[in-house]
N, C-alpha and C positions, 0 to 999 in steps of 0.2 A: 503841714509843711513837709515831713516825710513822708508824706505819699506821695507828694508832688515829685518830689526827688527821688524816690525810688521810680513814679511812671516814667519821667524822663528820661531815667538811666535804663529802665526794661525797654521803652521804645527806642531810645540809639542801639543799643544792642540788636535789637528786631532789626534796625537800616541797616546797621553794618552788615548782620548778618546775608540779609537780602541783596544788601548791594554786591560784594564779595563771596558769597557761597557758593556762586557758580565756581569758584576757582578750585573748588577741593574736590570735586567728580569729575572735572574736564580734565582734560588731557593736556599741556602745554605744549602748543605749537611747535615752537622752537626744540624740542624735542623727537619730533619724528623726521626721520634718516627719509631723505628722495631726490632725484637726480633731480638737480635744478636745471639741466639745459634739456634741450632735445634728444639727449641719447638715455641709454636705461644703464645702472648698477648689479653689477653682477656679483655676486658673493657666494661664496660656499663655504661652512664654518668647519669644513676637512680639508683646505687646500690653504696654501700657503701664499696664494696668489688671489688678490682683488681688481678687477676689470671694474673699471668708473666710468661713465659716461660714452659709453660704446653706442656705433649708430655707425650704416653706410651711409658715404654720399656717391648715387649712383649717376649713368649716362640716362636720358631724355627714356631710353628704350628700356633700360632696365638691364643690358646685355653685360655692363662693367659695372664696376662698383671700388670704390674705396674704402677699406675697413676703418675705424678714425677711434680711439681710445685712450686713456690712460692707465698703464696695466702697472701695479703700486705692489712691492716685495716689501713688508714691513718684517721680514725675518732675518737672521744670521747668517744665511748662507743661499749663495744665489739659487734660481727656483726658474724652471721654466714654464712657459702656458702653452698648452696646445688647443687649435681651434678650428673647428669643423664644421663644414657645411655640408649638407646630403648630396654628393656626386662631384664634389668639390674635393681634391689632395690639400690633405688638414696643411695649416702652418702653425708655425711654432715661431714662439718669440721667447728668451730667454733674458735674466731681469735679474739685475744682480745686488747682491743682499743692501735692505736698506735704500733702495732707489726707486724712482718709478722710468717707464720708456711712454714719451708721449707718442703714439703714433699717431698723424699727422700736423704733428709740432716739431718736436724736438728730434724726432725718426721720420721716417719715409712712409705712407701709408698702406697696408697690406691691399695689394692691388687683387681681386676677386674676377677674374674673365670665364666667362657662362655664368654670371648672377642670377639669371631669368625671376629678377625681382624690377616692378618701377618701383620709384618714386611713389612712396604715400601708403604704402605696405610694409609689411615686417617680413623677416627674413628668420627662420629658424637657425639659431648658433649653437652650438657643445663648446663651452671652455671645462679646459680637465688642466689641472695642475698637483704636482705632488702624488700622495698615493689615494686623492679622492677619486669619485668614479662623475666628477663633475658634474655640470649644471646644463641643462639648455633653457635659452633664453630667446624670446621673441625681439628681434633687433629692429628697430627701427630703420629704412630706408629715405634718405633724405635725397632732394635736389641742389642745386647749386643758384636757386633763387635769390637766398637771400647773401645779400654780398659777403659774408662771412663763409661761408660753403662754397663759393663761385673758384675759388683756387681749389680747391679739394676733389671737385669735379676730374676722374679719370680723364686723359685727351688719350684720346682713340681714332686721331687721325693720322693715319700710317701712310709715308710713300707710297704712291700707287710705283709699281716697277716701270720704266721707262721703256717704251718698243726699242728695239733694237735695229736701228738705221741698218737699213738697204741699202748698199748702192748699187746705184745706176747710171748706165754710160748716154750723157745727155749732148756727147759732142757732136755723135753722129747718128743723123736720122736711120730707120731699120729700112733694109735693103726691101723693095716692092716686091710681088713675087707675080 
């Protein structure tokens, strides 16, 4: 009768072990850091400054772009980010201690004119904040397809300039010659 009950209790052991031993070499999901929407995380563990879910939404041509992030200061004293595209005048956004700036929520979107990126490509970016020598990151270039992006979409339709009325004297026919 003790063998019986020692087998029993070495083969529940054996189950558990088989059922649950995956769990001690795997990795826990819910533990790996990743952007959950369509933009990418930018980090640099020398700068003072984290860009989260960064991503353009561009014009049909690729010719504008709207920059769209949330750039998140978990420090003591405000911190600014500077960001750069190759041929592109960097911008700067400044982010004051303890806060984040959504840009294209809660800010205006960094408007990007000569993108020459479409839709469905990435875009090379530099963010540099603090006294790091910053990070470049392959930025996702989004459309304005899905109706969450359809306001984000730069509008690049600019008055054309109006001709400048002529006048003309319609009282009197032009003398015959």
């Amino acid at each position: 009768m003790k063998s019986r009950l020692v087998a029993s209790a070495a083969l529940s052991a054996v189950v558990l072990l088989g059922a649950t031993g995956c769990t001690f070499i795997s990795p826990q999901a819910t533990k790996i850091e990743y952007a959950a929407s369509d933009g990418v995380n930018v980090s640099d563990p020398d700068a003072p400054i984290d860009v989260r879910n960064v991503f353009v939404v561009a014009t049909e041509d690729g010719s504008v772009g709207n920059l769209i992030a949330a750039i998140v200061n978990p420090t003591d004293e405000k911190a600014t980010l500077t960001i750069t595209l190759e041929g592109i005048d960097p911008f700067t956004v400044t982010v004051p201690a303890g806060k984040t700036v959504s840009l294209g929520a809660d800010e205006e979107p960094l408007r990007i004119v000569d993108l020459d990126t479409k839709p469905g490509a990435t875009v090379e970016i530099h963010f540099q904040s603090g006294d790091s020598t910053g990070v470049k990151t392959a930025v996702p270039v989004l459309d304005g397809a899905l109706p969450y992006y359809a306001d984000l979409v730069p509008d690049v339709t600019e008055r054309a300039p109006q001709p400048t009325p002529v006048p003309t004297d319609t009282a009197a026919p032009a003398p015959a010659e």
